[in-house]
Every structure is written in C-alpha cells, then in structure tokens.
C-alpha positions in Angstrom: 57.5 10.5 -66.0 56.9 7.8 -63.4 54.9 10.1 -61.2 52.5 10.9 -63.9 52.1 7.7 -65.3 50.9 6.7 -61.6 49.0 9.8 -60.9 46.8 8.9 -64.1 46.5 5.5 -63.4 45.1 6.5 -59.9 43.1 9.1 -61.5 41.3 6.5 -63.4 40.5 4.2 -60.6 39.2 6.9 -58.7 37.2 8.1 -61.6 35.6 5.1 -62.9 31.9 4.0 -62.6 31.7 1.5 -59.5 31.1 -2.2 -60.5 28.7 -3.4 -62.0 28.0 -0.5 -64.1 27.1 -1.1 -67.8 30.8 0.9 -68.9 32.4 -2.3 -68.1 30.5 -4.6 -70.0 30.5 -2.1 -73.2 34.1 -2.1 -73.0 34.0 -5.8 -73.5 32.0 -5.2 -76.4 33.9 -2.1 -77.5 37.5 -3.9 -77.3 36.5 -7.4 -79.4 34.8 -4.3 -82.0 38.4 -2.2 -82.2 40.6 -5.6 -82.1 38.7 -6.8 -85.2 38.1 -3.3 -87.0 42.4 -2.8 -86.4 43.5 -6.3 -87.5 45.3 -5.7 -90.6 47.4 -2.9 -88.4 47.8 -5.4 -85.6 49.3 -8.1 -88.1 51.3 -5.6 -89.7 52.9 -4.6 -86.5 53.1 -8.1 -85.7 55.0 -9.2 -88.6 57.8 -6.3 -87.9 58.4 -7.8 -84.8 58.4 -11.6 -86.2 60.9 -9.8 -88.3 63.2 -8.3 -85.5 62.9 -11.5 -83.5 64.7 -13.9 -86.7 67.4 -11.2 -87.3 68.5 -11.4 -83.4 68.2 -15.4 -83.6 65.6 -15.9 -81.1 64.6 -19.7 -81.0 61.7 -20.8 -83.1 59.9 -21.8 -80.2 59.6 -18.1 -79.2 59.7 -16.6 -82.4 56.4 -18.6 -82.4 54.9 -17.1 -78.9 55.4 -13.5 -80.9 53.0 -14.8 -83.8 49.2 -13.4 -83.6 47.0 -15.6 -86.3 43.4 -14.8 -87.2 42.9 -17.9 -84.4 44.3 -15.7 -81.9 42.1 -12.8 -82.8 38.8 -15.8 -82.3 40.0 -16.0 -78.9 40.7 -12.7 -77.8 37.0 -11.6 -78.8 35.9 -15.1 -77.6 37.5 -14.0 -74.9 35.6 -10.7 -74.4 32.5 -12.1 -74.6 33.5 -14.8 -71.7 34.4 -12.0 -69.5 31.0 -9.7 -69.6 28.9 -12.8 -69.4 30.8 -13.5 -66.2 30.6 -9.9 -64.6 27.6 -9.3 -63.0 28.2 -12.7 -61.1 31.8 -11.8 -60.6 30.8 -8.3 -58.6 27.5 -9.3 -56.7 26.7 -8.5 -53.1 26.9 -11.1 -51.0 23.1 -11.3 -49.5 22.6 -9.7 -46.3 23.0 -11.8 -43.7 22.0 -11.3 -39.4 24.5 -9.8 -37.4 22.6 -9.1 -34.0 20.8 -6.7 -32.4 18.8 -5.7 -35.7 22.1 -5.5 -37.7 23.0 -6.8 -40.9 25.9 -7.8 -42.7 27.0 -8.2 -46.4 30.0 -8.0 -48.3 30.5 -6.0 -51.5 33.3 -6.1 -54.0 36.1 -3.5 -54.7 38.7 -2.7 -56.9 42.4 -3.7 -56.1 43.4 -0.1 -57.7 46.5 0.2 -59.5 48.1 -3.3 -60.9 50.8 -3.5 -62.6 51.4 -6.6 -64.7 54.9 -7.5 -66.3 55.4 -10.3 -68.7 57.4 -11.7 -71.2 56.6 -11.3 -75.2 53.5 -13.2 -75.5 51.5 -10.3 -77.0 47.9 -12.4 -76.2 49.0 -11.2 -72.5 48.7 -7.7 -73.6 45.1 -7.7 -74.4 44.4 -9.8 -71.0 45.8 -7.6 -69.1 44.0 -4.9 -70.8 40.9 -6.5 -70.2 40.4 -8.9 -67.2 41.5 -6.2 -64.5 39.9 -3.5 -66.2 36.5 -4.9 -66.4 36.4 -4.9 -62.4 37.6 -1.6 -62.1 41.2 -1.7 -61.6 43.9 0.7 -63.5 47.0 -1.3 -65.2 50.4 -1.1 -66.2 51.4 -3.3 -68.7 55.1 -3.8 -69.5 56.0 -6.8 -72.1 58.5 -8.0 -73.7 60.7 -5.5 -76.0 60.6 -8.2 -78.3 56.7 -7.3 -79.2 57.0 -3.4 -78.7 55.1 -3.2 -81.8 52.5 -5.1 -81.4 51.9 -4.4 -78.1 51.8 -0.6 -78.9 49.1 -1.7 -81.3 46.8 -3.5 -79.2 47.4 -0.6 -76.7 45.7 1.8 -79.4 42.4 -0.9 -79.8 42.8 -0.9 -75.4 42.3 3.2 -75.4 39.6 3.5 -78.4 37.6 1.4 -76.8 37.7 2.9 -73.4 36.7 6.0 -74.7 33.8 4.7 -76.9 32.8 2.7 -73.6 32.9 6.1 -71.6 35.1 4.7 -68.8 38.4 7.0 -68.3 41.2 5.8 -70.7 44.0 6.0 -67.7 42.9 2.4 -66.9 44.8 1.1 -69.5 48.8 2.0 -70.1 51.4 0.3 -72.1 55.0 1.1 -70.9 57.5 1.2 -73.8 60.4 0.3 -71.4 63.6 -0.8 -73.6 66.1 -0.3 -70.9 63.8 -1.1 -67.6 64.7 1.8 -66.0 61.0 2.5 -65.5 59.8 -0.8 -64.5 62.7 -0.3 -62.2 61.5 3.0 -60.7 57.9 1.3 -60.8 58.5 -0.9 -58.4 59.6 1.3 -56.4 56.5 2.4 -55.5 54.7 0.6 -53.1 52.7 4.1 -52.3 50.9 4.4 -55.9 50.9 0.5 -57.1 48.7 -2.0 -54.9 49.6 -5.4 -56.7 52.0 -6.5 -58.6 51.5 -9.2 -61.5 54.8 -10.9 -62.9 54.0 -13.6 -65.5 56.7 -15.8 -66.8 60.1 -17.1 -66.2 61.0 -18.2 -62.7 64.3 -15.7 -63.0 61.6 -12.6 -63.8 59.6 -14.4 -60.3 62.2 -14.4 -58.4 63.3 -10.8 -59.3 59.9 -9.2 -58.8 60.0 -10.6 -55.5 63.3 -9.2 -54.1 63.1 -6.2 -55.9 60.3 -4.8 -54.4 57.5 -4.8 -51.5 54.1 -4.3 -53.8 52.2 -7.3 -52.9 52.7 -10.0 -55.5 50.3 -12.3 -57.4 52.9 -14.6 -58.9 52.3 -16.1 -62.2 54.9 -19.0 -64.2 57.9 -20.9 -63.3 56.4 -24.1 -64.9 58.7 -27.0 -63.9 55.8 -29.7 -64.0 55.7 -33.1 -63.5 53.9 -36.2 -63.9 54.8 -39.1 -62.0 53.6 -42.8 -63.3 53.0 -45.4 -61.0 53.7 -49.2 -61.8 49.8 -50.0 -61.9 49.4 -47.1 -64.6 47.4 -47.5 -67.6 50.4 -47.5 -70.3 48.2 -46.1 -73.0 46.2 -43.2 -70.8 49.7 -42.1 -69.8 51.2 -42.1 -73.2 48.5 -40.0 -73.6 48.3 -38.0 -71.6 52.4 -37.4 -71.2 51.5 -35.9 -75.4 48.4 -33.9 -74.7 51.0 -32.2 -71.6 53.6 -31.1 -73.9 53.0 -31.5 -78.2 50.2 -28.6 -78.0 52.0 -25.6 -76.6 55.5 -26.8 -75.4 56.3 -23.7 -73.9 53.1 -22.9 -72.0 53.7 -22.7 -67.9 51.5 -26.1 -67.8 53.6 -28.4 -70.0 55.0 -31.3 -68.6 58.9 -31.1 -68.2 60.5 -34.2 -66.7 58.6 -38.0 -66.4 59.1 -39.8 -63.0 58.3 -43.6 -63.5 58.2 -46.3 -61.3 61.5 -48.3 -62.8 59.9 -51.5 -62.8 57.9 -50.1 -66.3 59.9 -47.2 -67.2 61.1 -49.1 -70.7 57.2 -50.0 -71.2 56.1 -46.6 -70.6 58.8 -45.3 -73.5 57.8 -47.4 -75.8 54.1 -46.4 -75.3 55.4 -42.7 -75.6 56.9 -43.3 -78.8 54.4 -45.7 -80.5 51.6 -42.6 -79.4 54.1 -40.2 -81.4 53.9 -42.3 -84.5 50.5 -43.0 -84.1 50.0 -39.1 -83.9 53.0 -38.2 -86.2 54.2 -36.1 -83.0 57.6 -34.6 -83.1 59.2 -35.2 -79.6 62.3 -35.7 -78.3 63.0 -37.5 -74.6 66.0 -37.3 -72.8 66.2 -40.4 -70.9 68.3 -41.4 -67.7 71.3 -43.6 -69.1 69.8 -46.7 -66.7 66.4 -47.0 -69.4 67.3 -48.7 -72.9 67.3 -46.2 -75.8 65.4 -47.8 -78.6 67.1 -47.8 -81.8 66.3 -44.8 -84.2 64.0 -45.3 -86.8 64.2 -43.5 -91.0 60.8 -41.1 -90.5 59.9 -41.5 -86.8 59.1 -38.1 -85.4 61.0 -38.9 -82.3 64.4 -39.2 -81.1 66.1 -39.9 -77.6 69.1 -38.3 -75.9 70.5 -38.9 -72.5 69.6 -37.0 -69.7 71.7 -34.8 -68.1 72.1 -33.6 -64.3 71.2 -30.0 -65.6 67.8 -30.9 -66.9 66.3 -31.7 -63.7 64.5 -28.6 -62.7 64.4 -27.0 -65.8 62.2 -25.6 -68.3 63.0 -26.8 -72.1 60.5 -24.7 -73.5 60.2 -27.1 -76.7 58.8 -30.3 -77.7 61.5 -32.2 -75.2 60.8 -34.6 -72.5 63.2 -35.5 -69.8 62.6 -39.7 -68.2 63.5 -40.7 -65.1 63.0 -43.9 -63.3 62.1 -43.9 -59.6 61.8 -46.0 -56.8 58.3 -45.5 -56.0 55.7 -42.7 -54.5 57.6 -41.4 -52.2 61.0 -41.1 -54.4 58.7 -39.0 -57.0 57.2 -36.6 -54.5 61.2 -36.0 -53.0 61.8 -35.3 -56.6 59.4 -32.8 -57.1 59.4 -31.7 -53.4 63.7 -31.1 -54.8 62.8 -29.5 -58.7 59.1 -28.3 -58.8 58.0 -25.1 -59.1 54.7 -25.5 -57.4 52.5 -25.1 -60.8 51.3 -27.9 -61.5 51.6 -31.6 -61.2 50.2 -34.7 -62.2 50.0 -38.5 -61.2 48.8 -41.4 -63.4 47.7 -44.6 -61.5 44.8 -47.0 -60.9 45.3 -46.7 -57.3 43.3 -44.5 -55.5 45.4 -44.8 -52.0 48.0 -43.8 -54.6 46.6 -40.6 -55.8 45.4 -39.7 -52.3 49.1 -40.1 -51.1 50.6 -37.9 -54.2 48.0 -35.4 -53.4 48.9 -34.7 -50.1 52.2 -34.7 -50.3 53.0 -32.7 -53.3 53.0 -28.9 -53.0 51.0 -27.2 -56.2 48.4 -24.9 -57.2 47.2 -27.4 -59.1 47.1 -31.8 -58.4 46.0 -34.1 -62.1 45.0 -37.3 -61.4 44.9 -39.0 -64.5 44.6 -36.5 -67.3 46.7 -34.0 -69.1 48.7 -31.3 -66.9 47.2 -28.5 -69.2 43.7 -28.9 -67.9 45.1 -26.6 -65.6 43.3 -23.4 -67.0 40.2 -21.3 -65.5 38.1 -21.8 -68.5 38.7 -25.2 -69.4 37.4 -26.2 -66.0 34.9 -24.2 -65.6 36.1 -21.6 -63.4 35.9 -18.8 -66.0 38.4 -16.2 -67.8 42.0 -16.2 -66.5 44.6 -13.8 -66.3 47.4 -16.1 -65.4 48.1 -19.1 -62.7 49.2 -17.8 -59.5 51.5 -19.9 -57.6 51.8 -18.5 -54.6 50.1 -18.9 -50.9 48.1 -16.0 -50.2 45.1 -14.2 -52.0 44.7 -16.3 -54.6 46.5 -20.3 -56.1 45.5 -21.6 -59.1 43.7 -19.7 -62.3 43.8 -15.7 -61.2 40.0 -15.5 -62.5 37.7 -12.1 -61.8 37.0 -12.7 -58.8 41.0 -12.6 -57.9 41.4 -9.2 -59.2 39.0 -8.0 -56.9 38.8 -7.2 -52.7 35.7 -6.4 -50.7 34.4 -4.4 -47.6 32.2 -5.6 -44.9 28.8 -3.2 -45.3 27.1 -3.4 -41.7 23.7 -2.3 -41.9 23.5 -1.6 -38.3 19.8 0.0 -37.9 21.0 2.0 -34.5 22.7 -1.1 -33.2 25.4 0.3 -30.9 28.7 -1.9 -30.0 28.2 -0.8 -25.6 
C-alpha cells in the first residue's frame, strides 16, 4: 500500500505541467467551484464528526477547531483566489544576469516533489494543504486528525474533481485514512520517495516527526508565546493588545500563553486586563503568580483569576486562559522565554526603543512584535501572501511557509560556448 501510494504521488510530480502553466491557476478556480458546489455534503460530514468528537468528550475548545461554518467556506475560496493571483510572481525567472566570458546566469523555480504534511484535526488544514503545494507543482500527502476523517475525506473528493476538471494529474493530491498510524509510520520511513516533511501542531507531534525520521522537515506549531511588558508600557495598548493575542482564537499557534511584567506595574497591568474584558465583555481567565493581588470577583464579570502554578510555565492552555508573571526586568523576561519558548512567536510592549532593540536581539523567534498583537504573525495579514503554516525552525524557510517556501530552484547558465579551462 505504501509503495503505491508513493509511486502515484511521484507519478504526478513527474507528470504535471511545469510552473507557471495555466493548470495551476484553473485548479484554483476549479477547487473554490467544487468546495462551494459540495457544501451541503461537506457540512454534513462535518457535523458526524462534531458528533463523534462530544460523545468521546473532547474539550469544547477542540470540538470547536472541528467546526467548518459558511465563514470558513469565505475563506477557503478567498483563499483560492489569493493564491492564483500570487503565482505567476511566485514562479518567475529570476532575470538573467552576467556571468563572464559571454555567459549568463538566471535562476528558475522547481518543485520540492513529494510533501507530506501531518496535522492535527483542523479540517481548514486539509484544503491548504491541498492547495498551496499543489499550485507550485508539488505532490502531497495529507494525514489529519482521526477526529475529522469525515470531513477530511470530503474535501479530499472537492481536492480530486477539481484536479481532473483542471487537467493536472489527480495523484497530486491524497488523503491518508490512517486510524492506527501504521502508515504514517511506514511513511516516514521513506526518505527515498518523500522529499519534505510538514508536521503542523503540537510540540509532542514536532518533536516526534523529528526523531522518527530523516525526510527533511519544515516544522510548523509548538506555540508557547510570550509577551513581555516593560515598566514604561502603555497600560492600555497592552491591555489591548494582551486581548487581541488570545480572545480571537485561543488555540491558534500565535496566541499569547504566559505575561512577563516588570513587577513594579504588574497589579496596574491586571487591572487594565480586566477592565479591557469588561469593556469588551471578554471571557478570560488569568492565572496569576501568588506575589500579584487577586482582585476580588465580581457578580457578571467575564473574568476570573486563579493562581499560577509551576506547571503552566511552558505550556499551551489552548483556551481563553492567561498565565501572569512578574519579572525583574529585560533581561529576567528574555531568560524566561530563552527557558519556556517555543521559538514562534514573541512580543514586547514598551515605549523604549533601546528596549525593543535589546528584546529583539536577544530573543530567539520566527517572529519579534513590538507593540501590537502576537497574531499579526500570519503571511497574509502582513503582506507576505497565502500561508501554509509558520515554520519554526532554522533552515529553508522561518516565519509564514508562503509559495515561495514550497518551492527550490536551479541555476540555468546560459553559457554561449563559454568553457570553464
């Protein structure tokens, strides 16, 4: 089984058009047209695995990641769209530049070949997986989450109808159903037949991807993020911002998890937390050290405090919780996070620019906010274009894993009888 799945997979990398051909923007087209024409199938798979998901007990928080609204199909065929109108940029030539002797040089893009992306159940994944590396050329495997087999399976049948309708081999697109792992398992096994591998999610499914196999790796989650508040801090920006890290999507991999705050305004900087969550009607809970003051519950406030514990340094809640702790200054915060981090993304809120100089160079991340929320971390929202994940890791790519990342490239020499002697 494993041998054919890669043998197809190859077979469609080898047999697709080379980039920049018109297939790959018609399959942009082609996938927002079978996403919206197989909705109503989509949502009904999608509930049955809502439905699973409450009988086992998952948490509400990620019986929520499983839900796909009619907002989620706007952004998937947003989405498309983003991705075609960045392609023929994505996979230019670079111009030809002199190399000597009558030569010229350029550089032209490539395919990575055969990616194979795992993930947790967030079916949204699914169709970016389907499309971002397939739009430049590259075969993938996609395993998810057993919790959205359904769905997933679903969105695999929209992937393959419109690969065919686009004319480009439908091999480049393959949904494992893998309840047991024993295939992702063999899978990575195979450093011959797989060229990258794409984990996105916990740090335990990181960290196992990376002993469990040699395929190189473009690393995606693990987001234990901090902000760090520095005594000269705008109280309200940082209120503000400390919501706009965590209320919106408290488990994405750019939330905020723990508070570091210079102890000299760490009671201020609480109370402008929780006057921002009554302002906003935000439901938030922060776990403070026991040396800050724990205000006084109020009837109907959306908040409440509980006291920090050793274990929640370094960890992920993955709901709307907060952890507080005071420090002793700069240098205390960046030991912190130098200690806990996961080297995603971090932010610092001061008025001092010698300050945010100093937190920038000294803290390892893909990604350094000074003065804003931790989730303008994300390709679009700054600019950079569609993203497949955030890659935390040193080599090939850091940061949003945009087009371009999914790609290599080849020196052309247009040498015009230039010999080497």
């Amino acid at each position: 089984m494993v041998d054919e799945i890669l043998r197809r997979a190859r077979a469609a990398v080898n047999d697709a058009p080379p980039l920049g051909d018109d297939a790959y923007r018609r399959y942009c087209r082609e996938l927002a047209y079978q996403l919206t024409q197989r909705w109503p199938g989509i949502q009904r798979a999608n509930t049955a695995d809502l439905d699973r998901a409450r009988r086992r007990g998952l948490p509400a928080t990620l019986v929520e990641r499983l839900r796909l609204t009619d907002a989620h199909l706007d952004a998937m065929v947003a989405l498309t769209g983003a991705v075609a109108k960045e392609l023929d940029a994505a996979v230019a030539d670079t111009p030809l530049a002199p190399a000597g002797g009558g030569a010229f040089l350029r550089r032209v893009r490539q395919p990575l070949g055969v990616a194979f992306m795992i993930y947790e159940a967030r079916p949204t994944v699914t169709v970016d997986g389907a499309l971002l590396p397939v739009a430049v050329g590259n075969a993938v495997l996609l395993r998810g989450g057993k919790e959205s087999a359904a769905t997933d399976a679903a969105l695999a049948g929209a992937a393959t109808a419109a690969l065919a309708a686009a004319g480009l081999p439908t091999g480049l697109v393959t949904v494992l159903d893998d309840p047991d792992r024993s295939l992702m398992k063999a899978l990575l096994a195979r450093p011959d037949q797989v060229d990258v591998l794409i984990p996105r999610g916990s740090p335990s499914l990181i960290d196992y991807c990376r002993t469990a196999s040699s395929i190189p790796l473009i690393a995606s989650g693990g987001g234990v993020n901090h902000l760090y508040v520095h005594g000269d801090a705008d109280l309200a920006l940082a209120a503000r911002a400390t919501l706009d890290s965590k209320i919106p999507e408290p488990a994405g991999c750019t939330s905020v998890e723990l508070v570091l705050v210079d102890e000299e305004i760490a009671d201020a900087y609480v109370a402008a937390v929780l006057a921002a969550c009554e302002r906003e009607n935000a439901t938030l809970t922060l776990r403070l050290d026991p040396s800050l003051t724990a205000p006084e519950p109020r009837d109907g406030a959306p908040w409440r405090t509980e006291r920090l514990a050793d274990h929640d340094r370094g960890r992920e809640f993955l709901d709307p919780v907060i952890a507080v702790l005071p420090v002793t200054g700069l240098d205390a915060a960046t030991a912190h996070i130098r200690a806990h981090g996961s080297h995603h993304t971090e932010g610092v809120l001061t008025e001092d620019p010698a300050v945010a100089e100093r937190f920038t160079r000294q803290v390892d991340a893909a990604m350094i906010v000074v003065n804003g929320s931790l989730r303008l971390h994300d390709g679009p929202t700054l600019g950079l274009g569609p993203e497949l994940s955030i890659a935390t890791g040193r080599l090939h790519i850091r940061g949003p894993v945009t087009l371009d990342a999914l790609m290599t490239s080849a020196w052309v020499v247009e040498a015009h009888g230039r010999m080497r002697g």
